[in-house]
N, C-alpha and C positions, 0 to 999 in steps of 0.2 A: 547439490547444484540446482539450477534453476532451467526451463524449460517454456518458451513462450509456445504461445497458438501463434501458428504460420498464417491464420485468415480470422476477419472481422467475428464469425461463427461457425464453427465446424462441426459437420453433425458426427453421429455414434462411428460411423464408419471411417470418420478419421479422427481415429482414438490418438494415435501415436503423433500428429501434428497439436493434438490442445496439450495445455500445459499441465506439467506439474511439479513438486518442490519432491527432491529425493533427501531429504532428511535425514542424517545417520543419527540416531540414536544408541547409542550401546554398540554402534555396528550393527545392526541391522534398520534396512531400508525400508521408511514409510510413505511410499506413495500416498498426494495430496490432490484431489481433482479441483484446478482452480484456473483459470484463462488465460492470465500472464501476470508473476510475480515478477519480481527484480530484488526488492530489500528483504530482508527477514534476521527476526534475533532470536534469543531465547531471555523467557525472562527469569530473572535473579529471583522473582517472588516465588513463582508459581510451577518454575522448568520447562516450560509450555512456549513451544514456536511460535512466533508470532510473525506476520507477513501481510506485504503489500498486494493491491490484486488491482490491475486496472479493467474495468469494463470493456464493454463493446462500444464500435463508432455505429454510427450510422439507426440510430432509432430518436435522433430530436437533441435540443442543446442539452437539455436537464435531465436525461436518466440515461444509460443506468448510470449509479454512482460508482465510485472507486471505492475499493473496500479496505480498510486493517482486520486483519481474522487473529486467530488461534484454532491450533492444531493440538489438542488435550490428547488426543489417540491417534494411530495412524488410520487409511482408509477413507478417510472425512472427505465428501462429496460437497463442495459449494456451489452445483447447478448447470455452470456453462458445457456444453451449450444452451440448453433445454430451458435457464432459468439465471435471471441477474438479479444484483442485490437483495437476492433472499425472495422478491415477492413480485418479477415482472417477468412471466412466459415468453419466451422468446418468439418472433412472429413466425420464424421459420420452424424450430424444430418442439415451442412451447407444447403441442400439441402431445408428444411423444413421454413427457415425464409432467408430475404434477410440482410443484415450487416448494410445496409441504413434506417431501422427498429430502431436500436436502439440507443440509448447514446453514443459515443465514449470517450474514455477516455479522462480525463484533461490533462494528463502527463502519457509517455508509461515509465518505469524505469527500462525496460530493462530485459530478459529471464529470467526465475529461479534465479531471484536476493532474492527469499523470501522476501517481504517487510511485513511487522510487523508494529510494533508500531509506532504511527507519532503524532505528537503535532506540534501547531502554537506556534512560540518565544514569550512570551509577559512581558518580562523577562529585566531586565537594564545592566546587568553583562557585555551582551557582547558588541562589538559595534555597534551603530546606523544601522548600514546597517542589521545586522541579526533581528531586530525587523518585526515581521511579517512574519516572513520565516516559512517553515514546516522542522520537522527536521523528519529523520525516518529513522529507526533501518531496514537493510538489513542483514535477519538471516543464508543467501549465501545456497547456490545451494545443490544438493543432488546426482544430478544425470549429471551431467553437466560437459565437458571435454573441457576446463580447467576449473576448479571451477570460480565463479564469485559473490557476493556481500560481506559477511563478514565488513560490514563495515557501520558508519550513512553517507548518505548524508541530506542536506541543499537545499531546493526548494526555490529560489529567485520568487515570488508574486509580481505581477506589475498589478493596476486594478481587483485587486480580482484573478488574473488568473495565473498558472505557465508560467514561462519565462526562467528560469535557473536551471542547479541545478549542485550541487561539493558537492565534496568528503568535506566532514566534520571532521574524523575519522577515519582514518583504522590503521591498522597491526596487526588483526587477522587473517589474510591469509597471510603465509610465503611460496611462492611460491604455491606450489597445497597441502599444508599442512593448516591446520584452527586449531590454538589454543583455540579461542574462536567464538561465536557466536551471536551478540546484539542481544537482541529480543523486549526490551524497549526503551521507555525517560520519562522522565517525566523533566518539566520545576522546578526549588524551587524557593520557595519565594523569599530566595535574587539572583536571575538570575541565577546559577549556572545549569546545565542541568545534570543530571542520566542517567547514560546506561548501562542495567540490560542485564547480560550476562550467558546464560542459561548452555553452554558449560563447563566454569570455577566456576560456584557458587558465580559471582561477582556481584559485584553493581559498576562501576565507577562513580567518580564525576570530571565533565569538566569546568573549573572554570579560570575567567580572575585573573591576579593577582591585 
């Protein structure tokens, strides 16, 4: 299961409000020190958990960024409080830990994009090239002038590890206006992909002809 931070940044002393992903592997539990996840898969290539991480509000429209990680071991520390996207000290508690301390992220995906749900393609519908890819639901900004995500992208996976990623999906954002919002995917059995949209009370189905 998953486990959000109850506040913007919470220092050492409230250990039990930050987040973390309780992973069962084998049956036993691997604690994940990471801010607030929501999505996470495992992938087909490598067996390696893979997960969403959204940043902190409140340090400016452009950092830190949202993050997609990997969890190769259990234990893995990615920073918050003390430290975001891998390489920006937190004003309050940066002080307390060094950034070179922890995990840096797989893939930064950019400020208050709220990333959400993500699944690996393992799916035949689309073409060759999207096999293996991560797809993930950005549930767009809150607080953020001009708004920003509202939309899936597609992480291109090369050797186990992000390399690319594109726009998938959008025009839920009509200018600084958001009609809707993805907050899912889910892959179906015959390839087709799902994107569960919290905003409008929809479920879309994205499908090759």
């Amino acid at each position: 299961m998953t486990r959000g931070s109850s506040t913007i940044a919470a220092g050492e002393s409230r250990r039990r409000s930050s987040s973390a992903i309780e992973a069962i592997s084998k049956l036993t539990p691997s604690p994940i020190r990471v801010r607030n996840t929501v999505g996470f898969d495992w992938s087909s290539e490598t067996g390696e958990l893979w997960f969403t991480d959204n940043g902190r509000d409140e340090l400016g429209d452009d950092v830190p960024s949202d993050e997609l990680n990997s969890a190769p071991r259990p234990g893995i520390h990615f920073g918050y409080p003390f430290c975001h996207q891998g390489d920006i000290a937190d004003p309050e508690f940066g002080d307390r830990r060094d950034c070179e301390e922890f995990e840096p992220p797989a893939w930064k995906l950019g400020a208050h994009v709220a990333a959400l749900g993500m699944r690996f393609y393992d799916g035949a519908m689309f073409p060759e090239e999207y096999r293996g890819r991560v797809f993930l639901a950005e549930h767009g900004s809150w607080n953020r002038s001009p708004k920003v995500g509202y939309r899936v992208v597609s992480i291109r996976m090369e050797g186990g590890r992000p390399v690319e990623e594109e726009t998938f999906a959008e025009g839920w954002l009509q200018g600084d206006e958001a009609w809707g919002r993805p907050v899912d995917v889910l892959v179906m059995p015959d390839g087709a992909l799902l994107v569960s949209d919290d905003r409008k009370g929809a479920i879309y189905r994205i499908a090759t002809e």
